[in-house]
BAKE-105850 format. One line per 3 residues: number of its first residue (from 1); their letters; for each residue y, x, z of C-alpha. Coordinates in pm, 1 decimal. Each point is the difference from the previous one (the first is absolute). Example, Ala and Ser with C-alpha at 12.3 -4.5 7.8 and 13.67 -1.06 7.14 Angstrom:
<recs>
1> AS> -450.0 1230.0 780.0 ~ 344.0 137.0 -66.0
</recs>
This chain:
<recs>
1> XXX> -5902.7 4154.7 2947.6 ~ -367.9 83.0 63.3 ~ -15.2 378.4 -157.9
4> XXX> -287.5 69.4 -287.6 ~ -107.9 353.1 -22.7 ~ -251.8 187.6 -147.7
7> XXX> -188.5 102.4 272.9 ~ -51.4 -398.0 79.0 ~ -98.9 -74.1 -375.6
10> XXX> -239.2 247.9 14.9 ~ -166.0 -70.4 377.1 ~ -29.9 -421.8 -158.6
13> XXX> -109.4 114.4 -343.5 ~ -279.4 254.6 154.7 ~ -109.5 -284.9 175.1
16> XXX> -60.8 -281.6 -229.5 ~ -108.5 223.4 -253.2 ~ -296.1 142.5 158.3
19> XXX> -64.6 -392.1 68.7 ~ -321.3 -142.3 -192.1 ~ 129.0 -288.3 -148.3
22> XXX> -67.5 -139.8 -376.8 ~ 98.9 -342.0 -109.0 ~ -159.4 -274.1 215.1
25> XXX> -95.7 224.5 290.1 ~ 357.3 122.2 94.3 ~ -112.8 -70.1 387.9
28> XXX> 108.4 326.9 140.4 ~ 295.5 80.2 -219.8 ~ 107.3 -350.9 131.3
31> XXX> -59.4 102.7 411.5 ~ 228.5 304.6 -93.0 ~ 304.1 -258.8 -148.6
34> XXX> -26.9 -212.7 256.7 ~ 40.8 249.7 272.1 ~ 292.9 151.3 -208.6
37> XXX> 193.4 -364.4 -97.0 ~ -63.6 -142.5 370.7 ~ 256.3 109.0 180.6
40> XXX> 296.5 -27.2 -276.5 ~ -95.0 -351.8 -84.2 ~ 165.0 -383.1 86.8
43> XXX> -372.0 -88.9 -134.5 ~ -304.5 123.8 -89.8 ~ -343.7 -145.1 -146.7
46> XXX> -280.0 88.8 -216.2 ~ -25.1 -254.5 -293.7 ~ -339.6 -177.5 -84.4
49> XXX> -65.4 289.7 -275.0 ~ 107.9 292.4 241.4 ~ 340.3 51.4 -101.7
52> XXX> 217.3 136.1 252.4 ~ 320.2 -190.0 53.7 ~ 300.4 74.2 257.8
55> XXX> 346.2 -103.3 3.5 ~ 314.5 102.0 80.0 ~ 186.3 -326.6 31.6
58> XXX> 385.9 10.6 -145.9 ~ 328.6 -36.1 152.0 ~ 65.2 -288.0 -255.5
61> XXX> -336.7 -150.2 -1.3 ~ 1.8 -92.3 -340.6 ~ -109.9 168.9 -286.5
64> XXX> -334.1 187.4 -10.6 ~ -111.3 412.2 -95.3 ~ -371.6 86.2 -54.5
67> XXX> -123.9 318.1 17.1 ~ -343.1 81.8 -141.6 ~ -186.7 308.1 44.2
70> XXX> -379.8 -30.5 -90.6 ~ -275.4 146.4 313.8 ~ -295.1 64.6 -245.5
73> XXX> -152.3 276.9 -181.5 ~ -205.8 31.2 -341.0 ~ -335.3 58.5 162.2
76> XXX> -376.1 -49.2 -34.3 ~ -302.2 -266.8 76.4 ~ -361.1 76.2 16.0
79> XXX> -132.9 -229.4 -227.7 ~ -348.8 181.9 -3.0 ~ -232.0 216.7 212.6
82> XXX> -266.6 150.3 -151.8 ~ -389.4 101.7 157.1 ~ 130.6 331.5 101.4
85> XXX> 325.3 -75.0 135.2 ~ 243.1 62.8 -315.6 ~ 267.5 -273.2 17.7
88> XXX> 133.8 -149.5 -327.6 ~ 337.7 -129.5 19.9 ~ 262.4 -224.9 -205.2
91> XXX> 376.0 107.5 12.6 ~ 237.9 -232.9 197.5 ~ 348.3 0.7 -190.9
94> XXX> 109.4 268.5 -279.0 ~ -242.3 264.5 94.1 ~ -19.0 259.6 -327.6
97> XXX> -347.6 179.9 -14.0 ~ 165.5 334.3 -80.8 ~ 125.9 19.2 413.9
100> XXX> -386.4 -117.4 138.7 ~ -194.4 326.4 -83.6 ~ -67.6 220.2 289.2
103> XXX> 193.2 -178.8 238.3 ~ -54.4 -74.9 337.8 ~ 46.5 -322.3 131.2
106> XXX> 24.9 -216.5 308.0 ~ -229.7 -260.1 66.1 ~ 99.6 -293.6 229.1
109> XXX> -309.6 -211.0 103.1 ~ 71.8 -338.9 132.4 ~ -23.7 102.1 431.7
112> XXX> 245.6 223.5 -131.0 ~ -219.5 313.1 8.1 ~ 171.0 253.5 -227.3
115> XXX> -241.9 206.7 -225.4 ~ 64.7 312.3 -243.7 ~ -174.9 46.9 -303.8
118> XXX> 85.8 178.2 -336.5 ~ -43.9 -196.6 -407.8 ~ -228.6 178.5 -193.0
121> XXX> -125.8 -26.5 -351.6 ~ -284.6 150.7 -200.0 ~ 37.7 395.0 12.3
124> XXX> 182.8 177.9 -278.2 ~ -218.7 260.4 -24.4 ~ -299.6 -244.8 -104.3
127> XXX> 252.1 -205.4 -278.0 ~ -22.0 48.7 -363.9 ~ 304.5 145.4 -90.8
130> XXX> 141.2 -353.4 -143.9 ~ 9.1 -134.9 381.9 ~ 160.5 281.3 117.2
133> XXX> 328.5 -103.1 -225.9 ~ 25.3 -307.6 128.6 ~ 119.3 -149.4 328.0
136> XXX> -290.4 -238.9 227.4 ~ 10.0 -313.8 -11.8 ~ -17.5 -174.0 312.0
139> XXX> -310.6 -123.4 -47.8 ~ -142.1 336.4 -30.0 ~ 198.7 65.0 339.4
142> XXX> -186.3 -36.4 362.1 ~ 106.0 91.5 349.5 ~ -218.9 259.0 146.5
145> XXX> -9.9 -40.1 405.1 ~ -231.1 235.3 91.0 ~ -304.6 -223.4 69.4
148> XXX> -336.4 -18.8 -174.9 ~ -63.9 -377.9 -4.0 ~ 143.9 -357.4 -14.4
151> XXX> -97.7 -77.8 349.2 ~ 182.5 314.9 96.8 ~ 323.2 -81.6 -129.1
154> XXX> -41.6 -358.5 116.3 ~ -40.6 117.3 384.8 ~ 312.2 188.8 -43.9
157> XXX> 172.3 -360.6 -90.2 ~ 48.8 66.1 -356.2 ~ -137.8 -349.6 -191.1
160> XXX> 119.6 -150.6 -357.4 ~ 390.4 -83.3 100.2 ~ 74.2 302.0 186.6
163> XXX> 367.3 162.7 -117.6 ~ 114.5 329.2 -61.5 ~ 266.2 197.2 -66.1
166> XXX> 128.8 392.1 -71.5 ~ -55.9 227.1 272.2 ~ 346.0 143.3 -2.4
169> XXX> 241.2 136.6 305.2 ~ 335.4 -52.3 -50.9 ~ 124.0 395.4 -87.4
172> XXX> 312.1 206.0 -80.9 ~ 28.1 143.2 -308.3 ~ 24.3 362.7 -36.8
175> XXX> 318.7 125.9 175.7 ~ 238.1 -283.5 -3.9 ~ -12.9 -231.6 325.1
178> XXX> 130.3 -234.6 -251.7 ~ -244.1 -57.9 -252.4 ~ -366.7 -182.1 157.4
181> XXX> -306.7 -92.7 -140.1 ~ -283.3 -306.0 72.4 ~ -161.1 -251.0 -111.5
184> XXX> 118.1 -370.5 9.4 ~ 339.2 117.1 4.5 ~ -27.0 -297.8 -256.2
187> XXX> 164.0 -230.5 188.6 ~ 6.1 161.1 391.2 ~ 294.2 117.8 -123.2
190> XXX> 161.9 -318.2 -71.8 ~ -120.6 -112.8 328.5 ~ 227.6 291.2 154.3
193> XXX> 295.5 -85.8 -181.5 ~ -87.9 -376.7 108.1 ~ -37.9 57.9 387.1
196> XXX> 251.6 287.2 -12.4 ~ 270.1 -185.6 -141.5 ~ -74.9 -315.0 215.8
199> XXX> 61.1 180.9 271.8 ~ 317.0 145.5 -69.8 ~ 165.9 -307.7 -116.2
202> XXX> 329.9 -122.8 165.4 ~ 223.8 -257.1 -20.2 ~ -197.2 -211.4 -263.6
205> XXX> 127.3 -306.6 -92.5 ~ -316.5 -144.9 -193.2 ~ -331.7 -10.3 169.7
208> XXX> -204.7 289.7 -140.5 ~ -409.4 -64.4 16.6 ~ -206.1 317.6 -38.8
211> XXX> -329.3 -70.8 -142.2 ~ -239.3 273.9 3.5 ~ -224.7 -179.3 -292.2
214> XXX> -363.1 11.3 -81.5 ~ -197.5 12.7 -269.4 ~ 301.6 148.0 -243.0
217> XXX> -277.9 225.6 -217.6 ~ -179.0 -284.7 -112.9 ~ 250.0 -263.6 -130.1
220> XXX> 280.5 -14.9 232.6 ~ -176.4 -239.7 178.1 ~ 204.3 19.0 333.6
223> XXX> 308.6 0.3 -79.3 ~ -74.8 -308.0 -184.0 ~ -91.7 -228.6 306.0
226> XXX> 250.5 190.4 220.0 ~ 296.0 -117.1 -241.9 ~ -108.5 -325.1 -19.7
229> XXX> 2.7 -36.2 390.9 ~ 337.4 178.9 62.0 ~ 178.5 -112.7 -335.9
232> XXX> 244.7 265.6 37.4 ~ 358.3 16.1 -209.7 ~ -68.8 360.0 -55.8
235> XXX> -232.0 282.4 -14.4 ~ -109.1 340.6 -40.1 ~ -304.4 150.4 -69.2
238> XXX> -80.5 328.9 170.3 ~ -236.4 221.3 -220.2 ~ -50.5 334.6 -185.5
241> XXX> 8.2 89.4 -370.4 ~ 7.7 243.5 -198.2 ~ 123.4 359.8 -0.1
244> XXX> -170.1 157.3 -315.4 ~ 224.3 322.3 45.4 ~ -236.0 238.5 -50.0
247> XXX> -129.4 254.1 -225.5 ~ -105.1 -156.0 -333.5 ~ 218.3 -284.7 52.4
250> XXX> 317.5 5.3 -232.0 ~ 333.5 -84.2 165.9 ~ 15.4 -364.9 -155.4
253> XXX> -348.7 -131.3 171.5 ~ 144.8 101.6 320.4 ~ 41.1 -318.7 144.0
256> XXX> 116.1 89.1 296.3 ~ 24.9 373.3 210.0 ~ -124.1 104.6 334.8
259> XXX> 272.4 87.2 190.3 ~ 275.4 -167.6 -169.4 ~ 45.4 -328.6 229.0
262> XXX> -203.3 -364.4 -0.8 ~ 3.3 -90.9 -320.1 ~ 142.2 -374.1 -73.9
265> XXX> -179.7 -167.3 -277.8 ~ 134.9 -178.4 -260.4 ~ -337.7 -117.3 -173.0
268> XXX> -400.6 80.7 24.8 ~ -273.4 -114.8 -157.4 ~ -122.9 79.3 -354.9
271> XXX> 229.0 -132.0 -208.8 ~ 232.2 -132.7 267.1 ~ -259.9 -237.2 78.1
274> XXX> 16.5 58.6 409.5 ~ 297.7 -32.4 176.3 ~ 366.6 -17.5 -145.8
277> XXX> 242.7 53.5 287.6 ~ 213.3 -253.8 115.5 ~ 348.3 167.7 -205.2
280> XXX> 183.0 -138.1 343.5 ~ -238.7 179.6 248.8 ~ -68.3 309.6 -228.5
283> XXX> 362.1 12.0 -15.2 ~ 79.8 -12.1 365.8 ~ -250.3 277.4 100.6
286> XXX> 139.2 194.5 -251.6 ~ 368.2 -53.6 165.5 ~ -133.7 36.5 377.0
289> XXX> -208.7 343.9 -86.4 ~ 350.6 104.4 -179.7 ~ 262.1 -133.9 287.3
292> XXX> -220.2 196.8 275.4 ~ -83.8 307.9 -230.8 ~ -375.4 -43.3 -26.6
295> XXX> -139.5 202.4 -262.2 ~ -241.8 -232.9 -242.1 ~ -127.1 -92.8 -373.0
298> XXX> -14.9 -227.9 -221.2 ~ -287.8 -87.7 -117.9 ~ -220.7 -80.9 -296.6
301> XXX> -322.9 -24.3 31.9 ~ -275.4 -41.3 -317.2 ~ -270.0 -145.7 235.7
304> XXX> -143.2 -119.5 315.2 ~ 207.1 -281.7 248.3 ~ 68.2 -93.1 351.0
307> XXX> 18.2 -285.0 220.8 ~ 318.9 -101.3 -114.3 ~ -84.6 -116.4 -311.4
310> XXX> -234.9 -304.4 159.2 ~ 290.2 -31.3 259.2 ~ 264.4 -51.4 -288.5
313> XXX> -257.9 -332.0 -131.4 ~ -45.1 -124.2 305.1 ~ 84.0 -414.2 15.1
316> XXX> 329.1 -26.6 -159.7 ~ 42.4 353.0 -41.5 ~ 144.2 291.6 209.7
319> XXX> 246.9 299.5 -66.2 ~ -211.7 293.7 18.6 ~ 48.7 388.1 -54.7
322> XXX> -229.2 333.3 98.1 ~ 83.2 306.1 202.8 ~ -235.6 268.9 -104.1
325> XXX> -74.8 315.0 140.2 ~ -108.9 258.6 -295.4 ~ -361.8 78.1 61.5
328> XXX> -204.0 236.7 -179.7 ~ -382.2 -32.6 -115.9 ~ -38.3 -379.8 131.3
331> XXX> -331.6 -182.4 36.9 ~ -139.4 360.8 77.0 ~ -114.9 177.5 317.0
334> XXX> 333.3 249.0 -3.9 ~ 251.0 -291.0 -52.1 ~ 356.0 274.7 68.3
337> XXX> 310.4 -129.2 150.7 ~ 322.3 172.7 80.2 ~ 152.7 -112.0 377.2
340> XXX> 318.0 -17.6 -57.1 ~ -32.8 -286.4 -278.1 ~ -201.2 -193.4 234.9
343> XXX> 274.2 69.5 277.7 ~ 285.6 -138.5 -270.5 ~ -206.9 -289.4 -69.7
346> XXX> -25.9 -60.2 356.4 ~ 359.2 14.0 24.0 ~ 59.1 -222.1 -321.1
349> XXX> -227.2 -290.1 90.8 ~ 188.1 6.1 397.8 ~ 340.4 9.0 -164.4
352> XXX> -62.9 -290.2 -254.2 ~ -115.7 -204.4 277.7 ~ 280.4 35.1 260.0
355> XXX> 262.6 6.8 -294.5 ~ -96.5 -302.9 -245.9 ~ 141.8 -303.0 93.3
358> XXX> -138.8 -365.6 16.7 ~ 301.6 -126.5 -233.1 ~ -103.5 231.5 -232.2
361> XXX> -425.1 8.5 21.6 ~ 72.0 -400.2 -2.4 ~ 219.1 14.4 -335.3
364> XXX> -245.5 226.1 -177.3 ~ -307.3 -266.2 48.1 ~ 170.4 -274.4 -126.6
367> XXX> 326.9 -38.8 -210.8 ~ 113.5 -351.0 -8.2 ~ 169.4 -73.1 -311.8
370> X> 157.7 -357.2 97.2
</recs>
């Protein structure tokens, strides 16, 4: 079986994550999953949304996986350029204000010029001491690039429409080759586990479709039309959540642990109202991770949802579960994975593939009574 290490997690992740790519302009995260899913694939296309979608076609040829890892980023787009060049902006996806201050960013123009500038605000030093205890709103938020006019920054390609997202190199953490930080680690790492793991399948039965979706960040929008064109018996979603283990955060509102293995979730959502695993596919990740000693959680999680849980609704319904990998301070510009969780949920998603078979993927979709 193709072998997942580290070292390869890393050299994939480094790449996609330094990738410009929020939802609807996932062009180049796309180029770099292509390239990656070419040569491992029966079949490959992009969809009329820009999903990515290869396939591995089964020994059996009945009975149908989908894998979903999501390409885009939270980002950025200029909505706004002032008379001396400061560039107002609107958030694309779950952008919090309290991770915009002082950051740099990237700015992708559409000839695919890449520019750097920094967000700025009114100076602390000139607030009333009232502002000063209260985070920016966005609207009080612009992108300084360095220019002194509208006409400037236009000539450099930035116009109302223009994207942008964290200016962020994928980094190790302190002293532990282990531990990295980036940004949009939110979902490239899902699109690792995705491309890693469809690689290293062997001996699958069912046909397995990786989709590397768009558009997840703002309603789940291609994994919607990519299930409806594959109908598949099965699927997993490929994402992150969270690992709130750190200081200030009391053992119960863990959620989940870097470290500790992929976590397989159980529910999500406030409320429960995202995804409920599929008992039968929850189940049988749980007894794969187990049988080939693959350390994981289980996992709760009070908030936020994946792919899987517009999979699971998808015409008359699919059987639908998450792998997680545990990621700390999400939707931010220092998103913090550990490796080997990403190189277990590699191995997970490759060993559910080759192992399920179409008897059973084809029982779980529909049970007929009589």
């Amino acid at each position: 079986m193709y072998e997942i290490t580290k070292d390869q997690v890393y050299s994939l992740l480094k790449k996609l994550s330094e990738t410009v790519g929020p939802s609807g302009f996932e062009d180049s995260v796309r180029d770099v999953v292509i390239e990656e899913l070419k040569p491992h694939a029966d079949s490959l296309w992009v969809d009329s949304l820009g999903n990515v979608i290869a396939v591995k076609k089964g020994s059996r040829g009945s009975g149908r996986l989908m894998l979903a890892g999501h390409m885009d980023e939270i980002g950025l787009i200029v909505s706004h350029i002032d008379q001396r060049g400061f560039i107002r902006f609107q958030p694309i996806g779950g952008v919090s204000e309290r991770t915009l201050l002082g950051q740099r960013v990237l700015i992708k123009t559409r000839d695919g010029r890449v520019i750097r500038g920094v967000i700025g605000s009114k100076p602390p030093h000139i607030m009333k001491p009232e502002e000063l205890k209260q985070v920016p709103e966005i609207k009080d938020m612009y992108i300084d690039i360095g220019v002194s006019s509208k006409d400037e920054a236009e000539k450099m390609g930035v116009t109302v429409g223009t994207i942008a997202v964290f200016d962020r190199d994928l980094a190790i953490v302190g002293g532990s080759s282990d531990v990295v930080t980036g940004k949009a680690l939110d979902d490239r790492v899902g699109v690792v586990a995705t491309i890693e793991g469809f690689k290293a399948i062997d001996g699958n039965e069912v046909d397995v479709y990786a989709v590397a979706t768009v558009q997840e960040e703002v309603g789940l929008k291609g994994a919607r039309v990519a299930a409806y064109s594959i109908t598949p018996d099965v699927a997993i979603a490929l994402d992150v959540t969270i690992a709130s283990d750190v200081a200030g955060v009391p053992e119960q509102e863990w959620i989940t642990q870097l470290g500790k293995g992929p976590a397989i979730k159980v529910v999500d959502g406030r409320a429960a109202t995202g995804l409920i695993a599929h008992p039968a596919v929850r189940d049988k990740l749980i007894e794969i991770a187990r049988q080939y000693n693959i350390p994981h959680q289980v996992e709760v999680a009070p908030g936020g949802t994946t792919d899987a849980s517009i999979i699971a609704l998808n015409k008359e319904g699919v059987p639908a579960a998450t792998v997680s990998i545990p990621s700390r301070y999400i939707h931010s510009p220092v998103e913090v994975i550990h490796l080997a969780d990403l190189v277990n949920a590699s191995k997970l998603t490759a060993l559910f593939s080759s192992k399920i078979t179409s008897e059973w993927a084809l029982s779980i979709s529909k049970r007929v009574i009589k």
